[in-house]
C-alpha positions as CSV (number, residue, x, y, z in Angstrom):
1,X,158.1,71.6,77.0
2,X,158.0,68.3,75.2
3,X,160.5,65.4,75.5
4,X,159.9,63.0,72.5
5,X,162.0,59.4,72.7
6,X,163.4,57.9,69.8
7,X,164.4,54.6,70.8
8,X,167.5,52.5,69.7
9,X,166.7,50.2,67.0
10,X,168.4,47.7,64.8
11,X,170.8,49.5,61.8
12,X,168.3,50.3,59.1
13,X,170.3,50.1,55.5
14,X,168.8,52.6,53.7
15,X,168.6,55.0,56.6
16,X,172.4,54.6,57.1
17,X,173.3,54.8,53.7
18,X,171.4,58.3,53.7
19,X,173.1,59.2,56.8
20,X,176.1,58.5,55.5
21,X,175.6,60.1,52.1
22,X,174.7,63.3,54.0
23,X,177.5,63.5,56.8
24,X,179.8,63.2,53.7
25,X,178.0,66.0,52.1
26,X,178.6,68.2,55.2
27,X,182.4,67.0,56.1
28,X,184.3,67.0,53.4
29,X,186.3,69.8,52.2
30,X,186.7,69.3,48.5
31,X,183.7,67.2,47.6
32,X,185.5,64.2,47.6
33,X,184.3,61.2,49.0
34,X,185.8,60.3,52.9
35,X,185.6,56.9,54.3
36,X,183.2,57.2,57.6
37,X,180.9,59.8,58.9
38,X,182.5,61.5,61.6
39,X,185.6,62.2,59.5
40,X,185.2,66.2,59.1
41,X,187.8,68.5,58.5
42,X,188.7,70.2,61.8
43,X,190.3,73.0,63.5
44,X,191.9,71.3,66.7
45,X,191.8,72.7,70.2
46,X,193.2,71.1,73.3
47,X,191.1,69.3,75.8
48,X,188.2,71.0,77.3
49,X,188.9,69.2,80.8
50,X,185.4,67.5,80.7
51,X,185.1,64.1,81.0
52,X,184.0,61.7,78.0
53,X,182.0,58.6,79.2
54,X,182.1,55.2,78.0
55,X,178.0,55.0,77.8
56,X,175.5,53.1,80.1
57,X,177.1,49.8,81.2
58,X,174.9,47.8,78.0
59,X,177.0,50.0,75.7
60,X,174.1,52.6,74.5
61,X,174.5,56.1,74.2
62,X,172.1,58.3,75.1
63,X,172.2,61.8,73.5
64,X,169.6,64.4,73.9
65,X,168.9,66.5,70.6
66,X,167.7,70.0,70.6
67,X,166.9,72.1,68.2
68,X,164.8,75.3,67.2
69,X,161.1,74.7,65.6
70,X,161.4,74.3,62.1
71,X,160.3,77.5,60.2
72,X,162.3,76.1,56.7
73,X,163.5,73.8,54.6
74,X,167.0,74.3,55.8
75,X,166.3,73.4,59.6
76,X,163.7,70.9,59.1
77,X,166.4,68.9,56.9
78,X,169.0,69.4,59.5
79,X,166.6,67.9,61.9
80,X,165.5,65.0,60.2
81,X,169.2,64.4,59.1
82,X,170.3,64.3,62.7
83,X,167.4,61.5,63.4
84,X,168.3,59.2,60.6
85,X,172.2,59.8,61.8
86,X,170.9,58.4,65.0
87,X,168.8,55.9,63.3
88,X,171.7,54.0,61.8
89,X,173.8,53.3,65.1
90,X,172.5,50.1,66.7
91,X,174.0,51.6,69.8
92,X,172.2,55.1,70.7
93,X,169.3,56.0,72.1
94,X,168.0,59.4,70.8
95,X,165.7,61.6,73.1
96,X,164.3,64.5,70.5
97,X,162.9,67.8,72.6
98,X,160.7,69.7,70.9
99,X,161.1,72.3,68.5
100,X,161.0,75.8,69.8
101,X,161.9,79.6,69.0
102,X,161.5,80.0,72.6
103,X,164.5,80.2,74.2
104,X,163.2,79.6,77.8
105,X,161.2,76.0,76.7
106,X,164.9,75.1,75.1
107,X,166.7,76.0,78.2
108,X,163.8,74.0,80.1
109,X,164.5,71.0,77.9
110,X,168.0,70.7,77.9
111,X,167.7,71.1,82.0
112,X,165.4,67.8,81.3
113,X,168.1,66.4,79.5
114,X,170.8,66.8,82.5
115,X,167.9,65.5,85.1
116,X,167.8,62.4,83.0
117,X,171.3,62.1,83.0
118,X,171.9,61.9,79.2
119,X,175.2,60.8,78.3
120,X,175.7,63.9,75.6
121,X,173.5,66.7,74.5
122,X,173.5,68.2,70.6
123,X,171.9,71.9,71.0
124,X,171.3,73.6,67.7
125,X,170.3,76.9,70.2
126,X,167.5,79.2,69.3
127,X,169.6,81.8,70.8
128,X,173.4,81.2,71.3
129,X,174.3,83.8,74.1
130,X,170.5,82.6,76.1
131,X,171.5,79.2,76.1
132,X,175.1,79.3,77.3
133,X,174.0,78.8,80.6
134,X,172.3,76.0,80.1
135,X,174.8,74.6,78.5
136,X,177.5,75.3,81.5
137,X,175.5,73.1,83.5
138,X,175.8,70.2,81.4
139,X,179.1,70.5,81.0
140,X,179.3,71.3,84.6
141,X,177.6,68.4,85.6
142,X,179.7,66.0,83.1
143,X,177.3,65.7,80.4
144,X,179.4,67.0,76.8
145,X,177.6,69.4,75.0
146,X,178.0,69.3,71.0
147,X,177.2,73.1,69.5
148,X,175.4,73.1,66.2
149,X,175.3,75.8,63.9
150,X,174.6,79.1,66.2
151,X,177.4,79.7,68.7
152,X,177.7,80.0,72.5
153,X,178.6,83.2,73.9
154,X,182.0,80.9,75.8
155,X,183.5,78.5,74.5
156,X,183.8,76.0,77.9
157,X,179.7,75.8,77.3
158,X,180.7,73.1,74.4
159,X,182.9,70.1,74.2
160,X,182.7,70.6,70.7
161,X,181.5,73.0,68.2
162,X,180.0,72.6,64.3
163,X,179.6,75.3,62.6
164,X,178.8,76.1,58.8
165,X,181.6,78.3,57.5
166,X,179.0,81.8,56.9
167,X,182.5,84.2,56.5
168,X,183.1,81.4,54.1
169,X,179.9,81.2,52.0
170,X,180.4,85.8,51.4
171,X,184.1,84.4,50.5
172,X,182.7,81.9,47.8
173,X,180.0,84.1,46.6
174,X,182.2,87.2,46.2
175,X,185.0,85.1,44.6
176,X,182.9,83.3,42.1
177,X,180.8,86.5,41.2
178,X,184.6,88.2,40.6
179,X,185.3,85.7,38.2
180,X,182.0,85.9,36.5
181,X,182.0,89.7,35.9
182,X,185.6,89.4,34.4
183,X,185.4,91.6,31.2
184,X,182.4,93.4,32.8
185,X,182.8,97.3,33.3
186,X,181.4,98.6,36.4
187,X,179.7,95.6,37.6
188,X,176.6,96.8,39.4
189,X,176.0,94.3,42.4
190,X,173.1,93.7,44.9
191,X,173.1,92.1,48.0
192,X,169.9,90.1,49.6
193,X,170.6,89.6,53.0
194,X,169.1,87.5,55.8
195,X,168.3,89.0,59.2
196,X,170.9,91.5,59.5
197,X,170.8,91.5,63.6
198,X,172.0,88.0,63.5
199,X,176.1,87.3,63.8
200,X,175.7,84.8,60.9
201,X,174.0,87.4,58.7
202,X,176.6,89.9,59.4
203,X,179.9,87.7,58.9
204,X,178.1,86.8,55.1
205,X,178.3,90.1,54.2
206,X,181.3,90.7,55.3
207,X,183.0,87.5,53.6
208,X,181.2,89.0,50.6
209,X,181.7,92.4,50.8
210,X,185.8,91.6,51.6
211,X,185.8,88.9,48.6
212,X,184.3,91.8,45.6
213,X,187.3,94.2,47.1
214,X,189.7,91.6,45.8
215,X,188.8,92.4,42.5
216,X,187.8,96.0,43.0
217,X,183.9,95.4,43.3
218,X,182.0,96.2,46.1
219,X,178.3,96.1,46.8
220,X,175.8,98.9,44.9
221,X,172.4,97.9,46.5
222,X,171.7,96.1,49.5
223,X,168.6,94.6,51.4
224,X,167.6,92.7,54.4
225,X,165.0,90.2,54.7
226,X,164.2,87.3,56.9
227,X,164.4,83.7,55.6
228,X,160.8,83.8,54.6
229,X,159.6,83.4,50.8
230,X,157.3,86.2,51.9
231,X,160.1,88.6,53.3
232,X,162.4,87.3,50.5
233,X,160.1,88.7,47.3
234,X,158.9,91.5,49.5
235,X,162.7,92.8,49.5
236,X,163.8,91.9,46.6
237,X,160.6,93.7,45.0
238,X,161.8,96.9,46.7
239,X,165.2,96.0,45.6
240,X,164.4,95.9,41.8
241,X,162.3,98.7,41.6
242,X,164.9,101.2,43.1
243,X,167.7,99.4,40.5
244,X,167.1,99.4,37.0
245,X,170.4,97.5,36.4
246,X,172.5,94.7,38.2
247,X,175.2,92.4,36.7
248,X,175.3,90.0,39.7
249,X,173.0,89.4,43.0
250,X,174.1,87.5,45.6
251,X,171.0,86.0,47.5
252,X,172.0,84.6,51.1
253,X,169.0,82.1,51.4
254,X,167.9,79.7,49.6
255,X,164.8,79.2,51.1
256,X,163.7,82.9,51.1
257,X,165.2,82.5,47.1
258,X,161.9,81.1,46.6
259,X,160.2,84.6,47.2
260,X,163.1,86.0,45.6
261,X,162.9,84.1,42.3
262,X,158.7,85.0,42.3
263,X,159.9,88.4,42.9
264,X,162.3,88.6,39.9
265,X,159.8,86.7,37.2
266,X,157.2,89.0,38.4
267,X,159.0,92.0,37.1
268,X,160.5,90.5,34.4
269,X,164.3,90.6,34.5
270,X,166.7,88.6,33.5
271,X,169.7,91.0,32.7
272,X,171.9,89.6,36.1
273,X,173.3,86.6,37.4
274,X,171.7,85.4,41.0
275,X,174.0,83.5,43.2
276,X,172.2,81.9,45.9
277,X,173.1,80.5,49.3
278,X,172.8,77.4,51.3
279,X,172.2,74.6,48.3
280,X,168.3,73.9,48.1
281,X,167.1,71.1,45.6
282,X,165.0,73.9,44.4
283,X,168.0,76.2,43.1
284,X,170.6,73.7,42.0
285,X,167.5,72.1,39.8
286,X,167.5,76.0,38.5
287,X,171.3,76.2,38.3
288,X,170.3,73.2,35.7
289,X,167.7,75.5,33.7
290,X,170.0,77.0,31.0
291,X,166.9,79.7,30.9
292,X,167.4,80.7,34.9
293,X,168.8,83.7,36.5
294,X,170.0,81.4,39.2
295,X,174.0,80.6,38.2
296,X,175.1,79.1,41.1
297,X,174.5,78.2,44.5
298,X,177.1,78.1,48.0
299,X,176.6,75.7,50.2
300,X,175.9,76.0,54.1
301,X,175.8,72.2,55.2
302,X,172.5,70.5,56.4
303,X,174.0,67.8,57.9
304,X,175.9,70.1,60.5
305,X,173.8,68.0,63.2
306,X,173.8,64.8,61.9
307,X,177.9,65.2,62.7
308,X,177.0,66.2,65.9
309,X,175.3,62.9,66.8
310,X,178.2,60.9,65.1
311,X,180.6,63.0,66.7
312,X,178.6,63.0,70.2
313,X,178.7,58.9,69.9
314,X,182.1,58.9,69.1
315,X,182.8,61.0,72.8
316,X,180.6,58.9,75.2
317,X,182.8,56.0,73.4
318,X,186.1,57.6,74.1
319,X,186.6,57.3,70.4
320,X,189.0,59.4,68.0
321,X,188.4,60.9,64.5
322,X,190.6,57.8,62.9
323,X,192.3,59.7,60.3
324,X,193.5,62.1,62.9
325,X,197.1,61.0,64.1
326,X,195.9,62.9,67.3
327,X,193.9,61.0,70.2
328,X,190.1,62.5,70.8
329,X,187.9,64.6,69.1
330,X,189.0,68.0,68.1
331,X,187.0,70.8,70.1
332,X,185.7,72.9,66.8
333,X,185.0,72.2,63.3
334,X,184.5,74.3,60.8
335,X,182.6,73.1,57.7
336,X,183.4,73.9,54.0
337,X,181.1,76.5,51.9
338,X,181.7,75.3,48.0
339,X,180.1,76.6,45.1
340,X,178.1,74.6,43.3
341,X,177.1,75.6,39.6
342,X,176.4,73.7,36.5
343,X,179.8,71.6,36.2
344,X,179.5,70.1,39.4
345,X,175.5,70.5,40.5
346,X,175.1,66.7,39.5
347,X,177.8,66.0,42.5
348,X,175.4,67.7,45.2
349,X,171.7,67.9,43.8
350,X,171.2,64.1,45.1
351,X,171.6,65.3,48.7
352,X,170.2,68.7,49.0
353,X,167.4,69.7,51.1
354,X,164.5,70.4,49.9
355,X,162.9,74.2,50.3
């Protein structure tokens, strides 16, 4: 287990202006533009009963990131947004543990964390349920812990909780492919899922699956692949050669996309629309191509970390979210999953993460 320092260093304006763009990207609900970072929508909760610290007595906060090793674009831009967040406070100190898929090196860094006496932990956790343990003993021992992303098994292991909205993102991509296939009889739908063990990948499909029943579709062929471009045009390979026919495919990945788009060149077909999932560069610069399968794109925020260290200053501060009429920081928030296609790509494309 590695322990990497970032120090705190003067407010860099290009950095912060990136920051900023980004943690708008991620916390607004409707695409407009808000008027600071840590402003997200929220679903409030009462107090958790820890306490939130003021900082060390020269006014820095320390906060100890942590994060899984980055096997995609997705997590490697949540990452580096949650640095550059960071970057543009003159007053925090960022320790950055090491990347892992090992749940047992991130539980042995975040136990570094609590011996060094951070003042607030951001835990993007390999494995949700592992490290809720871990996570107790922060909060146990006073140090707030800020959930990213995958969920703790109890709630008390977080102070508060970011998460990207996956029932959400099946909602949107059911809705929009509904309105799309107005006029079409017996739309024929597939379904390329992510790892279908995981929580997130089952509440997509079931935001989907619930979304198509609305308008009296439902899902004709389905398969599960995992986040790789090689897993992605393996599947969807398999998927296309047992269905001669779809209307609409709803990809859940942007990242695997990649292997899914080389998978639907490579066979030639361009009879369906393909909806993708999570808001790459990569697909909203196909959204743009008028000769792409790829119609639109839902997004799953990057920048879900990157709130975390705003919203982890603002608690060893004893801050509030100022356009809450409420004192403190709500203990969950919930993150919007918009669609973006071709009338609105030009709003997002600038801050999508690269695949």
């Amino acid at each position: 287990m590695q322990v990497s320092t970032t120090w705190r260093r003067p407010l860099l304006t290009g950095v912060a202006a990136l920051a900023a763009i980004g943690l708008l990207a991620g916390c607004t609900s409707d695409g407009t533009e808000g008027e600071s970072a840590p402003e997200a929508p929220a679903e409030q909760g009462g107090d958790t009963g820890s306490t939130d610290g003021e900082g060390s007595s020269d006014g820095t906060v320390t906060i100890g990131w942590s994060g899984p090793a980055i096997s995609h674009g997705w997590l490697g831009s949540i990452g580096q947004a949650a640095e550059d967040t960071a970057a543009s406070f003159d007053d925090v100190e960022l320790r950055v543990a090491e990347g892992t898929d090992d749940a047992n090196q991130q539980i042995a860094a975040v136990e570094q964390f609590i011996n060094d006496g951070v003042d607030v932990i951001v835990m993007l956790p390999t494995d949700g349920a592992a490290l809720t343990p871990v996570a107790l003993e922060a909060m146990a021992a006073g140090i707030p812990v800020v959930n990213v992303d995958r969920e703790f098994s109890d709630p008390d292991a977080a102070r508060v909780t970011i998460l990207g909205d996956n029932y959400g993102m099946g909602v949107s991509a059911g809705q929009h492919i509904c309105e799309q296939m107005e006029g079409v009889d017996d739309a024929v739908i597939g379904e390329i899922a992510g790892i279908d063990s995981l929580p997130l990948t089952q509440d997509r499909s079931q935001g989907f699956e619930d979304a198509l029943a609305e308008c009296g579709l439902d899902v004709d062929a389905r398969v599960a692949t995992d986040f790789t471009v090689a897993g992605g045009e393996e599947q969807t390979t398999a998927l296309l050669t047992a269905n001669d026919h779809f209307d609409a495919i709803w990809n859940h990945d942007d990242d695997q996309g990649i292997g899914v788009l080389a998978a639907i060149n490579n066979a030639g077909r361009d009879e369906f629309i393909l909806v993708g999932g999570a808001g790459s560069k990569n697909m909203m610069e196909e959204i743009q191509n008028p000769d792409s399968v790829v119609e639109a794109t839902i997004l799953y925020p990057y920048t879900q970390a990157a709130d975390g260290i705003a919203l982890a200053r603002s608690l060893a501060k004893g801050e509030s979210m100022s356009e809450l009429v409420t004192q403190g920081i709500p203990r969950r928030i919930v993150l919007d999953a918009p669609v973006v296609t071709a009338e609105n790509v030009d709003q997002y494309i600038d801050q999508a993460f690269e695949s």
